[in-house]
N, C-alpha and C positions, 0 to 999 in steps of 0.2 A: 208754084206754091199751092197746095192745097186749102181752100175758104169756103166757109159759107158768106151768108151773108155779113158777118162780124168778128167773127173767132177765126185764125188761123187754126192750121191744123197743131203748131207746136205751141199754142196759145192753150188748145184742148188739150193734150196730150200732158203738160206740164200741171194746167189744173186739175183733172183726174188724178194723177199721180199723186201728187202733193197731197190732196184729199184724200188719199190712203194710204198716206204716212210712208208713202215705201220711196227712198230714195233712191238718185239714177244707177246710182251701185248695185242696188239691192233688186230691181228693176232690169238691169246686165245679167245680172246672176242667174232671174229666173225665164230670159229668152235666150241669151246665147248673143243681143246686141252688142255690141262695147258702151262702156255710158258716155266715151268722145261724141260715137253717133246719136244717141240719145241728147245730150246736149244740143249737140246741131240740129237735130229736129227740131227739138223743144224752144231755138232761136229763129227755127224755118231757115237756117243757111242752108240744111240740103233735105231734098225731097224722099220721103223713104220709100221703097216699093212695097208693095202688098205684101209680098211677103213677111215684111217686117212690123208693117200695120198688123195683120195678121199675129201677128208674135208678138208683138205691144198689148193689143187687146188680150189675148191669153193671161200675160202675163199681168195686167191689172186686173181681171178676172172680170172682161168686159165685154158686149157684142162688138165687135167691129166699126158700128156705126156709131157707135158712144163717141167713138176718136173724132169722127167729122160732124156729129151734133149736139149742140149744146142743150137741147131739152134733154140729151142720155139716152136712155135704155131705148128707145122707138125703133123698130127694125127698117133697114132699109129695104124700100122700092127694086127691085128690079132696075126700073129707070133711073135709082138717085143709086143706085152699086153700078151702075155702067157710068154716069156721071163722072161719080168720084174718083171710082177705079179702074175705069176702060181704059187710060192713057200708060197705066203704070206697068212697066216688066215684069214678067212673072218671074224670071229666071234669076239666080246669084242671090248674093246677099247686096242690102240698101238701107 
């Protein structure tokens, strides 16, 4: 499961979302996710790969690192983008 020190990552991903009024449907529409998988993230049952972090942020019209920090907009480190996202598959869809 993707964390920081307090917020999971479907803990962030749900409050961005919400916060911009765009629902998991509306959210599916505009990455291509299904909103089953959106759901499951957004409960942390399954981990999504970059790819899809990738396509979340797009889609909330967000940096990448908004999803894994809770101050928002702060870019990530070099060392806190290998942190978060060195473990994850690049490849398929997640």
């Amino acid at each position: 499961m993707i964390t920081n020190e307090s917020t999971t990552f479907g803990q962030q991903l749900r409050k961005l979302r919400t916060e911009r009024g765009i629902s998991q449907d509306d959210l599916a529409r505009n990455t291509g996710i299904c909103a089953t998988a959106i759901g499951r993230f957004e409960r942390d049952a399954r981990e999504p790969r970059l790819k899809s972090i990738l396509r979340l942020a797009d889609g909330l019209g967000l940096n990448p690192g908004a999803l894994l920090d809770p101050i928002g907009e702060r870019k990530l480190t070099p060392q806190e983008f290998q942190q978060h996202f060195g473990h994850l598959p690049t490849d398929g869809e997640g």
